[in-house]
N, C-alpha and C positions, 0 to 999 in steps of 0.2 A: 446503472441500477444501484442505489441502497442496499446494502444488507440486509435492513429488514424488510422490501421488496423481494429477495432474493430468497429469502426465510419463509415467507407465506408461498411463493411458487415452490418451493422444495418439501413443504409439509401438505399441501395440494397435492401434489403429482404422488408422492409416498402414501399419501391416506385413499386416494384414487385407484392407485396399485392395490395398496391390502385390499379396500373393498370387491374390485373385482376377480383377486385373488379368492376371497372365501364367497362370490357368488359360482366363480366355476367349482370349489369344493362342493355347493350345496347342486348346480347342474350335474356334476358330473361326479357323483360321489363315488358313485360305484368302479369308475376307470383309477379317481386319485386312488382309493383304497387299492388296486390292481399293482399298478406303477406309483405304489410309496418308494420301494427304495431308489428307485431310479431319479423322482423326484427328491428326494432330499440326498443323494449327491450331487444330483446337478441345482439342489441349493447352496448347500456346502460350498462347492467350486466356486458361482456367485459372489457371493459371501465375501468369500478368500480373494478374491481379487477386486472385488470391491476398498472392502479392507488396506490393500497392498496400494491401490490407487489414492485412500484418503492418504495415507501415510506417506509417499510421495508427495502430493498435493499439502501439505500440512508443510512439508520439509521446506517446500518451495514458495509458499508464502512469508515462514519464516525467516530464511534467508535473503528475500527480496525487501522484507520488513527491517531486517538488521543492519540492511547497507543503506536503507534511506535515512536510518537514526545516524548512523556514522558518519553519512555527509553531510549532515545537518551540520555534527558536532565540528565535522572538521570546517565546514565552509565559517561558524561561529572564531573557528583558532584561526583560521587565515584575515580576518578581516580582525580580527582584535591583533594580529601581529603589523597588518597593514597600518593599523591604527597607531601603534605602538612606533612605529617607524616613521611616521610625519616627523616626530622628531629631529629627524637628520635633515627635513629641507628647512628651506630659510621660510624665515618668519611669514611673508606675502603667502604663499604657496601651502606652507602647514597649516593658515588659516582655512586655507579655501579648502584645501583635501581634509580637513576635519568637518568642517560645515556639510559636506560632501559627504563624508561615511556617515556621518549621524542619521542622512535621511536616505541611506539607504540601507544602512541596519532597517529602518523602519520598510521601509520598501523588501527585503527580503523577508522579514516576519510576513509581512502581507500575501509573499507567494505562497505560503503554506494555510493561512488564517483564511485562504480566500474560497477553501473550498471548491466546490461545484460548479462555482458559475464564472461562466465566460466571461463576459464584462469583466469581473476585477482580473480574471486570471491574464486576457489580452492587457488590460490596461498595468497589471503590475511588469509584464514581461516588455511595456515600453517603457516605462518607468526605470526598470532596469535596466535596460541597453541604453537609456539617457545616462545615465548615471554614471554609466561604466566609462561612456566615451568623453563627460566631462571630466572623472577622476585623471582618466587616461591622459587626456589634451594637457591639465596641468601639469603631473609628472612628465611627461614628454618635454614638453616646455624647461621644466626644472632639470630635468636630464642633459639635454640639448646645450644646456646655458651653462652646468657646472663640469658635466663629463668626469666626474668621479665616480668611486667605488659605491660611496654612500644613495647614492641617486640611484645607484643600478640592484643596491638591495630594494629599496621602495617598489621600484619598475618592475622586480622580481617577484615579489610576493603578490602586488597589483596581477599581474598575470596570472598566479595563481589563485586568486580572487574570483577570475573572469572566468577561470576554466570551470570552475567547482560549480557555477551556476549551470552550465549545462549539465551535468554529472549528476545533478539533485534533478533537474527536470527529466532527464532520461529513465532515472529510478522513479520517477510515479509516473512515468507511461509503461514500464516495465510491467505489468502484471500477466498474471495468468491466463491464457487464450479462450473465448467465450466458447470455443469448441470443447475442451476439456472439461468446464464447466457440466453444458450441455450432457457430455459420455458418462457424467460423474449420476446428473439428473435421471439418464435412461438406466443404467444399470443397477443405480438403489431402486428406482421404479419395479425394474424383474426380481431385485432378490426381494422386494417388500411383500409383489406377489404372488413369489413362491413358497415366503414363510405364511401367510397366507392362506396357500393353500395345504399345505402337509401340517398345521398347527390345529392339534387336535382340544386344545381349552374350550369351555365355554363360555366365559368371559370374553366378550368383544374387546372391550378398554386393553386385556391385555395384548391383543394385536398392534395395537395402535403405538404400544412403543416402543418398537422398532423404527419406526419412521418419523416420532418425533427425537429420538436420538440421534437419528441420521442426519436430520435436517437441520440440529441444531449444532451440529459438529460441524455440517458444510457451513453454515451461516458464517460460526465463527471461524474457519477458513476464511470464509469469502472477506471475512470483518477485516483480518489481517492484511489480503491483499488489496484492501482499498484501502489506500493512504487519506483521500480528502471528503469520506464520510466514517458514519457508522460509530461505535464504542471505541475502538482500539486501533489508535492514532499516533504516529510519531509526534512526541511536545517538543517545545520549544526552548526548554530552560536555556540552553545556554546563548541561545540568541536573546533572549531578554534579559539574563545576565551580562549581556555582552552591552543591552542598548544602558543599563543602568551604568556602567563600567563610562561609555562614550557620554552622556551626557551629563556626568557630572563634571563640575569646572576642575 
């Protein structure tokens, strides 16, 4: 789901709450007025752990946000290091493992550009493992044939090349569980229509914004923990710093 799918069911189900929040005030006015305060501590409580749960939830999209930029960054330094180390093999072999990383810098931009759909997403993650195991086959090759130190830093950093791309794919399956979600959606639902009901204005408009704050706060959680839609996205800079870096002669 988009964000801003997730934004109209969140502002739904919250304006749905308040409303039938202040149709039982106007059925049953006479019991709210009875059991106000009992009603608005057990708003309060609501609330309060509502509250405690975005603020978790907030924490933990953050954190899941800041390790997919990182690996970005780093998978960017290991392949401009890889890059930087053709240098050490002989001429036949530097050629081919540079022709090699240029079109897969481009092929790793593409895993994150690719967004939502499957088609590029399968088709970049073959593309990748093509890539890897012809980078691979050469250095092997060049290793195999010189058995020095020099070949074994190339083969080194190659491997840490290979790793970082699962490391980057495991952090955008990593998100927040649709069940949490979901307990995040039912329980602003009850405290929306509980303020609702114990809210004595008469002003309707003012009910209503409590649950377009709610909803616009989960959204933008929700923004943060989708990596390949929505406003707020891991970028790319230093991988296309990296392809202007490789393709220049």
């Amino acid at each position: 789901m988009i964000p801003g799918s997730f934004f109209i069911i969140a502002i739904a189900t919250f304006a749905l709450a308040t409303a039938c929040g202040s149709w039982v005030r106007k059925k049953f006015s006479a019991t709210v007025q009875r059991e106000g305060e009992s009603l608005k501590t057990l708003e309060s409580a609501i609330l309060a752990l509502l509250g405690l749960l975005l603020g978790f939830t907030f924490a933990m999209a953050v954190s899941r946000f800041d390790a997919r930029r990182g690996l970005a960054i780093d998978e960017a330094n290991d392949i401009g290091t890889l890059w930087l180390r053709t240098s050490l093999l002989s001429d036949g072999a530097r050629n081919a493992e540079r022709a090699l990383i240029v079109r897969y810098v481009h092929t790793r931009i593409e895993f994150l550009a690719a967004g939502r759909s499957r088609e590029r997403l399968a088709q970049t993650a073959r593309n990748t493992a093509q890539l890897q195991n012809e980078i691979w086959g050469i250095a092997a090759q060049e290793a195999n044939q010189r058995r020095d130190a020099t070949s074994g830093l190339f083969v080194s950093v190659l491997n840490d090349c290979i790793d970082v791309t699962e490391k980057r794919t495991a952090a955008l399956e990593n998100t927040i569980p649709t069940a949490a979600w979901a307990m995040l959606l039912i329980i602003g639902g009850i405290g929306c229509g509980l303020v609702a009901v114990t809210f004595q204005g008469k002003v309707f408009g003012l009910r209503l914004l409590l649950p377009l704050v709610l909803a616009c706060t989960l959204a933008m959680i929700y923004d943060i923990d989708s990596p390949r839609s929505g406003l707020i996205r891991v970028h790319q800079q230093s991988m296309e710093r990296l392809l202007q870096t490789v393709q220049t002669p």
